[in-house]
C-alpha positions in Angstrom: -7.1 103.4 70.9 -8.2 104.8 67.4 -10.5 103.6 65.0 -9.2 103.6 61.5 -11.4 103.3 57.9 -10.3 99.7 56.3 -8.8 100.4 52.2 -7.9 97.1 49.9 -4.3 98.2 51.1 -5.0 96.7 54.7 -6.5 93.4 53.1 -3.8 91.2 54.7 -4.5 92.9 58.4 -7.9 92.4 57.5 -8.1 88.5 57.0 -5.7 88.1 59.8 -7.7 90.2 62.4 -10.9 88.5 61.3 -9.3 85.1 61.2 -7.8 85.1 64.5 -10.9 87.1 66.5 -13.8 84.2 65.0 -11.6 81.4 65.8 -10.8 82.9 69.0 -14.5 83.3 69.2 -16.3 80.3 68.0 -13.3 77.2 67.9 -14.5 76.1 71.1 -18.1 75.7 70.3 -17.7 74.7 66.6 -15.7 71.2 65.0 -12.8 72.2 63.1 -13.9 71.3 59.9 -16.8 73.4 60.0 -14.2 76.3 61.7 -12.1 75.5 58.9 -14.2 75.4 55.5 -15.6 79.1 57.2 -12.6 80.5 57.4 -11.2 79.7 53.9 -14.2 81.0 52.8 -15.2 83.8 55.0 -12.0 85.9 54.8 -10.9 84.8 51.6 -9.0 87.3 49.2 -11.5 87.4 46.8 -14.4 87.6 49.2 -12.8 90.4 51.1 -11.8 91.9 48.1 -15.4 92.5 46.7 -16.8 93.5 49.9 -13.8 96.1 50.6 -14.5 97.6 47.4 -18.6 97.3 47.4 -19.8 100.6 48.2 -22.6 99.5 50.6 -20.0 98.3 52.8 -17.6 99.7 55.2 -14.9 98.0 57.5 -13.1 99.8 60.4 -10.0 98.6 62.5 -9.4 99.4 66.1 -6.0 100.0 66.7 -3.6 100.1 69.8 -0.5 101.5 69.4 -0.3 100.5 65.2 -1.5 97.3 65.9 -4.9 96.3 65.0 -6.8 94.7 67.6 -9.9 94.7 66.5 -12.5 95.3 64.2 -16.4 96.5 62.2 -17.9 95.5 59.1 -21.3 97.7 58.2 -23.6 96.9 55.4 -26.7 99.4 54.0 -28.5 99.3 51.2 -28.7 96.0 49.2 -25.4 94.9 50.5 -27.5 93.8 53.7 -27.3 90.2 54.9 -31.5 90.0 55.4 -32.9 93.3 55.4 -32.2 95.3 52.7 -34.0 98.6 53.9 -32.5 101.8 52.7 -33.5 103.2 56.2 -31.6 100.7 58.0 -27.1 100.2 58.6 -26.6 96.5 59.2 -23.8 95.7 61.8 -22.0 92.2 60.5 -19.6 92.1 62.3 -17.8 93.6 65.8 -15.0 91.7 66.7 -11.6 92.3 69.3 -9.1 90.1 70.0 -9.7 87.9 73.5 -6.6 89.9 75.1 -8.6 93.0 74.7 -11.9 91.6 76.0 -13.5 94.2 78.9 -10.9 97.0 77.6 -13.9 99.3 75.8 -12.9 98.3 72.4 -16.0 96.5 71.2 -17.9 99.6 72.6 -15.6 102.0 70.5 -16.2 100.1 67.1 -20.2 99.9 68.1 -19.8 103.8 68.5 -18.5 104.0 65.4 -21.1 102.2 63.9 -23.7 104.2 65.6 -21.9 107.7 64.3 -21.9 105.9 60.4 -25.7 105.1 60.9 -26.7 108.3 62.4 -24.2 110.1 59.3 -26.6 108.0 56.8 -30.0 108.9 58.4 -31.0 105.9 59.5 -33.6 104.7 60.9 -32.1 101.3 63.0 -29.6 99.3 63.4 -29.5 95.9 63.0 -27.6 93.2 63.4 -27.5 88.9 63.7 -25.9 87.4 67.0 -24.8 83.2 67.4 -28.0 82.1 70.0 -25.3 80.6 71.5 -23.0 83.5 72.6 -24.4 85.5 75.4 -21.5 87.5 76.1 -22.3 89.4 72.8 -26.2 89.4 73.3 -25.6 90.6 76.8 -23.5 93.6 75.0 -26.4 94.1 72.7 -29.1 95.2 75.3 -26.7 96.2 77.2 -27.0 99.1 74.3 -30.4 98.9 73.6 -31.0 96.5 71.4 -34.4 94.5 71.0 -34.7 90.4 69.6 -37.3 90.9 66.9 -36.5 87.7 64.8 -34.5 85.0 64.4 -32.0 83.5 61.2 -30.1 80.1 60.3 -26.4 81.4 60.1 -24.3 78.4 58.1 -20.7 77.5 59.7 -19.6 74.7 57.8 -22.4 72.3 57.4 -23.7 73.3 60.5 -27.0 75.3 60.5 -26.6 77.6 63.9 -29.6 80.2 64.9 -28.7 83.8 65.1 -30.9 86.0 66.7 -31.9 89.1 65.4 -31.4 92.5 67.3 -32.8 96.0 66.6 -32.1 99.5 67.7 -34.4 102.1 66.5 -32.3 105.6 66.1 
């Protein structure tokens, strides 16, 4: 497995890796409308397109054998969901495709965010996780991770709770 910095070249990979991994993720839990209207919006060309080339914001694939399989999306600075403390890396997003579930991939692309916060000199890590998925919480303390806070997160129409982790650096 290698990990690979995301450029607007990969925009198509991009939208179909994120795509497929949150409706892998949340379709069972969520209505399809709400899925839906997230989706078109979420990972829309445009929207991809300004956060690939925002400079507060950094996307990395996993990759088995050329094909991606998973992947990161980091935010510092005032690209930050909530936050917004220089001395902080946000992680957004750490997703891998269901067939690759319990094969160390999430773990490589949380590495990789780890090496990107500790390159910036931060301070913490932080991140927003669905109340509702413990799998990824479980992950979370599993690395150290602390609740310190919680957040509305909107799919759809529907107003979910995240629940906000830290890891002090």
């Amino acid at each position: 497995m290698k990990i690979k910095k995301v450029t607007l070249n990969d925009l198509p990979d991009l939208q179909q890796i994120g795509k497929q991994t949150f409706w892998e993720t949340f379709s069972e839990a969520n209505s399809e409308a709400d899925m839906k209207s997230y989706l078109e919006t979420g990972f829309s060309t445009k929207k991809l397109t300004a956060e690939l080339q925002d400079e507060h914001s950094e996307f990395y694939f996993a990759t088995h054998d050329g094909q991606v399989i998973g992947y990161l999306k980091l935010n510092f600075g005032e690209s930050q969901t909530e936050l917004k403390d220089n001395k902080a890396l946000e992680i957004e997003r750490i997703y891998v495709l269901k067939e690759y579930h319990g094969k160390s991939v999430g773990q490589l692309l949380y590495d990789q965010a780890i090496a990107v916060a500790r390159a910036k000199n931060s301070e913490y890590v932080w991140l927003g996780v669905w109340e509702e998925n413990p799998r990824a919480i479980s992950f979370y303390q599993k690395n150290g991770f602390v609740a310190f806070d919680k957040h509305i997160f909107k799919l759809g129409n529907d107003e979910q709770t995240d629940i906000m982790m830290k890891l002090k650096l």
